[in-house]
C-alpha positions in Angstrom: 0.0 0.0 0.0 3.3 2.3 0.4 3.3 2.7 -3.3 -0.2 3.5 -4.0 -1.1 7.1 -4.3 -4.2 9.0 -3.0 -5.1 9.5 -7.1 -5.4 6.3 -7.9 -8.0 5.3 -5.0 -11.7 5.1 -6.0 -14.3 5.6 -3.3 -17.6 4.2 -4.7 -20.7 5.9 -2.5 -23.0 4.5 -4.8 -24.9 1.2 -3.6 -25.5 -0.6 -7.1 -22.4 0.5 -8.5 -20.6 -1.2 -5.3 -23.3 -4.3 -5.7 -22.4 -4.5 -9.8 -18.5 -4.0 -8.9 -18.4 -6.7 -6.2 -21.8 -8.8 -6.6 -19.9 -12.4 -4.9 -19.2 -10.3 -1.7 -23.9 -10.3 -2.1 -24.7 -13.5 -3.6 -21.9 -15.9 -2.1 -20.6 -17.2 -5.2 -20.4 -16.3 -9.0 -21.2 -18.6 -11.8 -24.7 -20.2 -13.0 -24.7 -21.7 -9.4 -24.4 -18.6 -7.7 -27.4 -17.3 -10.5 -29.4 -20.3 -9.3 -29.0 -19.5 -5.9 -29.6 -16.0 -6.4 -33.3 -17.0 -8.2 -33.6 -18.7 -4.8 -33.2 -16.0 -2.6 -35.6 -13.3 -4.6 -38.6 -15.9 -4.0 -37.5 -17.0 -1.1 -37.7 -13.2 0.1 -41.4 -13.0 -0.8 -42.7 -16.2 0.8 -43.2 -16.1 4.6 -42.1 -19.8 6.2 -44.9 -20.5 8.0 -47.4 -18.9 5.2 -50.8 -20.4 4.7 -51.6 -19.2 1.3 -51.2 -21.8 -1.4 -48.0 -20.4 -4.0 -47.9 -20.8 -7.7 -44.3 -20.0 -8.8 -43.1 -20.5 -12.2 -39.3 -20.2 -12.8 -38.6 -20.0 -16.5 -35.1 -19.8 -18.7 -36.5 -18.0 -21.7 -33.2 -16.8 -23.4 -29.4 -17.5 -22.8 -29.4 -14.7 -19.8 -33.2 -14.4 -19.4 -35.4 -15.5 -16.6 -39.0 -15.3 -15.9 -40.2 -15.3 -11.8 -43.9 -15.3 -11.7 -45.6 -15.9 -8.2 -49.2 -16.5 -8.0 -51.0 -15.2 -4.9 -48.0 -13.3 -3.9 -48.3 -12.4 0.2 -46.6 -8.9 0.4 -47.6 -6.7 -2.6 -47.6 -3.5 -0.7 -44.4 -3.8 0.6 -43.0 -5.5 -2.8 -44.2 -2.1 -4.6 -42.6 -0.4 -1.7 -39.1 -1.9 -2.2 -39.5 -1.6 -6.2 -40.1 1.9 -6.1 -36.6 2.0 -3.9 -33.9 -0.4 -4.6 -31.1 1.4 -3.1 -33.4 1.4 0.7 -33.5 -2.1 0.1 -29.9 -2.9 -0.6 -29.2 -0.7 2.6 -31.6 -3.2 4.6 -30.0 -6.7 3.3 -31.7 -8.7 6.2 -35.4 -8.0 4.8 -35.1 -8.0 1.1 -31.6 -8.1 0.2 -31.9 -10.9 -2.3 -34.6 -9.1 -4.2 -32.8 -5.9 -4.4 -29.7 -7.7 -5.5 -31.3 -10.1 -8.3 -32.3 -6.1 -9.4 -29.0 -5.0 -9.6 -27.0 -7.8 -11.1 -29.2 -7.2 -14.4 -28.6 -5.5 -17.7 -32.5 -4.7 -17.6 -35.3 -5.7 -15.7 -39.0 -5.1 -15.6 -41.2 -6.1 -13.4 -45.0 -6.5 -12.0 -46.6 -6.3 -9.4 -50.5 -6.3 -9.7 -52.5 -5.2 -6.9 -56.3 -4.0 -6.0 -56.6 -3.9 -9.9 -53.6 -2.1 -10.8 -50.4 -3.6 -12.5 -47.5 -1.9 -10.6 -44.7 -1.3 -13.2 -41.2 -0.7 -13.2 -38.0 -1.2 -15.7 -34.7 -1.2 -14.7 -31.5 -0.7 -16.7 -28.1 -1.8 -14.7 -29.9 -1.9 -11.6 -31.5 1.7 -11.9 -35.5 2.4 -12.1 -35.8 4.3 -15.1 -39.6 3.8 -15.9 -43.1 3.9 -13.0 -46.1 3.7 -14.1 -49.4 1.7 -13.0 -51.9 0.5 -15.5 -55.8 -0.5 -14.6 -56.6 -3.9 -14.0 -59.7 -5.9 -14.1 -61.5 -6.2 -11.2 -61.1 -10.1 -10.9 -57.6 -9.7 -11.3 -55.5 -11.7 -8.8 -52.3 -10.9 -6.9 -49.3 -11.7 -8.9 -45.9 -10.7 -9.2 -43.9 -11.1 -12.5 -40.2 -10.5 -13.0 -38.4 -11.0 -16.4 -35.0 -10.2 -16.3 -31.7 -10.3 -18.1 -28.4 -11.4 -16.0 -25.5 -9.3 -16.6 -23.4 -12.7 -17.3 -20.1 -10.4 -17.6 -19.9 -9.4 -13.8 -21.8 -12.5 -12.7 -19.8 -14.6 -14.6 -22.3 -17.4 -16.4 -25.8 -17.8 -17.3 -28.4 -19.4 -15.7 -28.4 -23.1 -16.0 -31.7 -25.4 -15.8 -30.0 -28.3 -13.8 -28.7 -26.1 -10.9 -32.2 -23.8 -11.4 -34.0 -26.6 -10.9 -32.0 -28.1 -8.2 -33.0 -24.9 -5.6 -36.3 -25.2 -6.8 -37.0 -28.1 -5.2 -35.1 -27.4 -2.0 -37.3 -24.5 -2.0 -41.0 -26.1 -2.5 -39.6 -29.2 0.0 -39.1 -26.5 2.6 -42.5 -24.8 1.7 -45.3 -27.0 1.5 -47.5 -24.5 0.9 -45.7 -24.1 -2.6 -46.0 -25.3 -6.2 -42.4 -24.9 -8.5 -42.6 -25.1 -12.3 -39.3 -25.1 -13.5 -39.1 -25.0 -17.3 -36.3 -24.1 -19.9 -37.7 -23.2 -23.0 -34.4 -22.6 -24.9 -33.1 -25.9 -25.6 -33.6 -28.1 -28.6 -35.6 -30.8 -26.1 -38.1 -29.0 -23.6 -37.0 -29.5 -20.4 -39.6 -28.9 -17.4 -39.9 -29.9 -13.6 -42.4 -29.3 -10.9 -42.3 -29.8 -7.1 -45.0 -30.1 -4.7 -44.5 -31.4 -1.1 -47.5 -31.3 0.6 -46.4 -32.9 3.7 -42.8 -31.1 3.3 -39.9 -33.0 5.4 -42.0 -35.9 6.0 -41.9 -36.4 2.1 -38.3 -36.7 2.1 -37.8 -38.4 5.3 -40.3 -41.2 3.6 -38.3 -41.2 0.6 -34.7 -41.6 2.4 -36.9 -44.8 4.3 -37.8 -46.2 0.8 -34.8 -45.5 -0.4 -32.8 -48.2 1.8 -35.8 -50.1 1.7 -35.3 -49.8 5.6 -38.8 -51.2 6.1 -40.3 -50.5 9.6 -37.9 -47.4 11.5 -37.9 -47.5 15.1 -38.0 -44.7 17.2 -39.3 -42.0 15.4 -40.1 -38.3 16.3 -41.7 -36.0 14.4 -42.0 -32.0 15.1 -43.4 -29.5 13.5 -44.3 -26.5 15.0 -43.8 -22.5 15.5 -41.1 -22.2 18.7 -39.7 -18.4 19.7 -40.5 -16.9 16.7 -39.3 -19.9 14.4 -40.7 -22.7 11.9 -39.4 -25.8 13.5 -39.7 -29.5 10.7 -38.0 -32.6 12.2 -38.2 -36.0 11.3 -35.9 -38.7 13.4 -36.2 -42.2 13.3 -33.5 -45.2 13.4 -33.1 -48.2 10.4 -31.0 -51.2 10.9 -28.2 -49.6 12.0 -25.8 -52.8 11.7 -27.0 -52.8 7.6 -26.5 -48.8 7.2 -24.0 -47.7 10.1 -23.8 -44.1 8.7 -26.4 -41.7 9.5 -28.6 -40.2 6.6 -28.8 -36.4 7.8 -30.1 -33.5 5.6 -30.2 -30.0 7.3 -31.1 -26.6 6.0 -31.7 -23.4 8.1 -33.5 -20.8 6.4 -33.3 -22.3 3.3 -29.7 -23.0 3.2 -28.4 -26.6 3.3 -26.2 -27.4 5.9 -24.2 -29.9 5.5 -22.3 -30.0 8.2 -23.9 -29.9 10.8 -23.6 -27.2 13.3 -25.7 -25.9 15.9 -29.1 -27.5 14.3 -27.7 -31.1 14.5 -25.8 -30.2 17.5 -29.0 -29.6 19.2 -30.7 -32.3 18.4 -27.9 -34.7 19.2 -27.6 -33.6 22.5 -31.1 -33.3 23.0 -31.4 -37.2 22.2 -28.8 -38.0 24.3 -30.0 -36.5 27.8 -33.3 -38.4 27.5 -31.0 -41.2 27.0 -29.2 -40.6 30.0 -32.2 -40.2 32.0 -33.5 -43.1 30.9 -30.5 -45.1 31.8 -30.3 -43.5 35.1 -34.1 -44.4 35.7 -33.5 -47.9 34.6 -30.8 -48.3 36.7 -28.3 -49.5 34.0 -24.8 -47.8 36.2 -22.6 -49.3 34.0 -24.2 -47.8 30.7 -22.4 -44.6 29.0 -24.4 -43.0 26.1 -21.9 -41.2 23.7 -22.4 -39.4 20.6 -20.9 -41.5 18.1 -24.1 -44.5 19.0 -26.8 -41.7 18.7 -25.4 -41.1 15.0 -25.2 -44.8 14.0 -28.3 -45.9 12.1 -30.0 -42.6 12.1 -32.1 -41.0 9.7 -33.2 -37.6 10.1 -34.4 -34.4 8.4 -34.9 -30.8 9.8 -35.3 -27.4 9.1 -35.3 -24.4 10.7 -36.8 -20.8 9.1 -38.0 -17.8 9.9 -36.7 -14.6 12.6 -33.7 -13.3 13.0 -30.7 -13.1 10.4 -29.0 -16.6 10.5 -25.4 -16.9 11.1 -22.6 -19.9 9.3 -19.3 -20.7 9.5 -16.9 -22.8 8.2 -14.5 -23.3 5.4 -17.5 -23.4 3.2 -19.4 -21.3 5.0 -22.3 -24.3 5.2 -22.3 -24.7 9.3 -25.0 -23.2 10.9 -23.3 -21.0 14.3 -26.5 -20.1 16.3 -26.6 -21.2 19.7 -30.0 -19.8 20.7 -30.8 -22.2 17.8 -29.3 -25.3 19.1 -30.9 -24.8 22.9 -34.5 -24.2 21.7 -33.8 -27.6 19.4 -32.0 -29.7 22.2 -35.0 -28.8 25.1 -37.6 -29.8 22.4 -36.3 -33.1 21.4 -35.6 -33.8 24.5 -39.6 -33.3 26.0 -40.0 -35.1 22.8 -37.8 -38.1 23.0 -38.6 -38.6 26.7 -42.1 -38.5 26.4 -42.0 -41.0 23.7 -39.7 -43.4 26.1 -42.0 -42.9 28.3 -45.3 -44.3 26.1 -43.1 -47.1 23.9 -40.1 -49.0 26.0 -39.9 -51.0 23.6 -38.2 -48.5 21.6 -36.5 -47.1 24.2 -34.7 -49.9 24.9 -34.2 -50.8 21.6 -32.4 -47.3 21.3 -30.6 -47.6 25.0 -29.6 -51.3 24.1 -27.1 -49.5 21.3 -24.8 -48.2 24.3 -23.9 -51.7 25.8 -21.5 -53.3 23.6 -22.8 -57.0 24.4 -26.4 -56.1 23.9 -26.1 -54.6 20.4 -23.9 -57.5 19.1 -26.3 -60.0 20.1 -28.7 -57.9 18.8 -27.1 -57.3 15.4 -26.7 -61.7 15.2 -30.8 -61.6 15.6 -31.4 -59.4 13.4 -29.2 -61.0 10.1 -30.1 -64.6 11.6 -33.9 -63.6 11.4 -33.3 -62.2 8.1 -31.8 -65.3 6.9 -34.5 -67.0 8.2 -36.8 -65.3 5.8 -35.0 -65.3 2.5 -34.3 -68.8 2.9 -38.5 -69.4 3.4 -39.0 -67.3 0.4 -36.8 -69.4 -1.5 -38.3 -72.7 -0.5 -42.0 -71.4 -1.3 -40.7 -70.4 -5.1 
């Protein structure tokens, strides 16, 4: 910096010029996946987690660099119109609608629609800049809607959108709302490609499938949550397979729409949650010599959970995909554990089933059972053919 004089130093006060200049340090990464991801966070912006009101969303690739958003029965016109008419108030409050304001930005032009109370709220963008208002009658049967075509500046976001990654965050997105419909299509290549997600019964659907999947058969142990805790949508599914079959847990996390892989304070939570009802349990049962560690709660374990909704959420990490909230992880570790130790409390069979993993002895005989009864099976399955 010794050799850098005061002339050749920029200061950019402008917002969208910094935004346009820098867009990674907004989105998170560059490239058609960070485009993707981007498209995510703009309807992810305008959809309250825990909304009741039945989304139509249509994402659509309708030129190289061109994208079509339309949401049906959109729940925040008002405030949509609000943050149109302002992008640069937006971009200043990145917790609220960030995303929108940014997919705005990153654009060589823009126009969008919001129509509301019979009027068709208009506004055109060039290089992230409003450059045309105006507001057109509607009829009176028209519904809400929002509808956003825009054109990716592909030189300072380096790529254009791509269907596969598109459609990828589209159906994290309608698995985390239920209350959603996706259409992805992609109109530009030679073969029509199209997708559409609808999860009515949202984590349970992909907890079922990760079941099927293995062909696990009957789970033990399961606990299911789904509920509104300190200001936050709370989905959990939890159950255990045959752990001596699939020894590696089949976890999928996301917090606020994010995956998270690895873990953090959501699985964290949970985990420790389990393993104090376990503790209590041994205790209670009077099983002294019985220790209850971590790595036996993992082993066998199939879960899916998601948290949404409040504050700003926090990661960490080398790839920044662990979530870092401890008020997060004690509001998830004192409800599984009520949970868990209420359903000890109704099934001992699976309690014990899940306590008998901690004694070496147990579990191996347990395991030998298990593969002897299995044998048993197959080899009456044979005879009968």
């Amino acid at each position: 910096m010794e050799d850098t004089n005061e002339g050749e130093i920029t200061v950019i006060t402008d917002i969208v010029a910094s935004i346009r200049l820098r867009p990674a340090m907004f989105i998170g990464r560059l490239g058609a996946k960070g485009i993707a991801e981007m498209i995510h966070g703009l309807i992810r912006c305008q959809i309250s987690p825990n909304g009741k009101i039945p989304n139509y969303i249509t994402l659509e690739i309708i030129d190289k660099d061109s994208v079509t958003v339309k949401i049906q029965m959109c729940e925040q016109p008002d405030f949509i119109i609000d943050v149109a008419s302002n992008i640069q108030k937006a971009v200043a409050s990145p917790l609220d609608w960030g995303h929108f304001a940014v997919s705005v930005v990153c654009t060589k032009d823009c126009q969008l629609t919001v129509n509301h109370n019979t009027v068709a709220h208009q506004f055109n963008y060039k290089n992230g800049v409003l450059v045309k208002k105006r507001e057109v009658p509607l009829a009176d049967n028209a519904g809400e809607e929002l509808i956003m075509t825009f054109t990716v500046d592909s030189v300072i976001l380096k790529g254009s959108p791509s269907f596969d990654y598109l459609e990828k965050e589209a159906s994290i997105f309608a698995l985390l709302d239920r209350n959603c419909r996706v259409l992805v299509k992609d109109t530009t290549q030679e073969h029509f490609q199209q997708r559409f997600y609808h999860y009515p019964n949202g984590m349970k659907a992909c907890f079922d499938s990760l079941v099927a999947e293995r062909s696990i058969g009957d789970t033990y142990f399961p606990i299911f949550i789904d509920e509104e805790i300190s200001g936050r949508s709370y989905q959990l599914c939890l159950s255990y397979g045959n752990y001596w079959q699939y020894p590696q847990p089949s976890v999928y996390l996301f917090a606020e729409g994010k995956p998270t892989e690895e873990g953090g304070s959501l699985l964290s939570g949970i985990i420790k949650g389990l393993r104090k009802a376990c503790k209590e349990y041994v205790v209670a049962g009077g099983y002294a010599t019985a220790k209850t560690p971590h790595s036996l709660l993992y082993r066998g374990l199939i879960l899916v959970a998601n948290v949404a909704g409040g504050s700003d959420y926090t990661f960490e990490g080398a790839s920044g995909g662990r979530l870092a909230m401890p008020d997060i992880e004690r509001v998830i570790k004192a409800k599984v554990y009520e949970t868990a130790k209420a359903h000890m409390a109704a099934c001992d069979a699976d309690a014990k089933t899940l306590i008998n993993r901690f004694d070496g002895e147990i579990w191996a005989k347990n395991i030998i059972a298990d593969l002897e009864e299995r044998t048993k099976k197959i080899k009456e399955s044979e005879n009968e053919k």
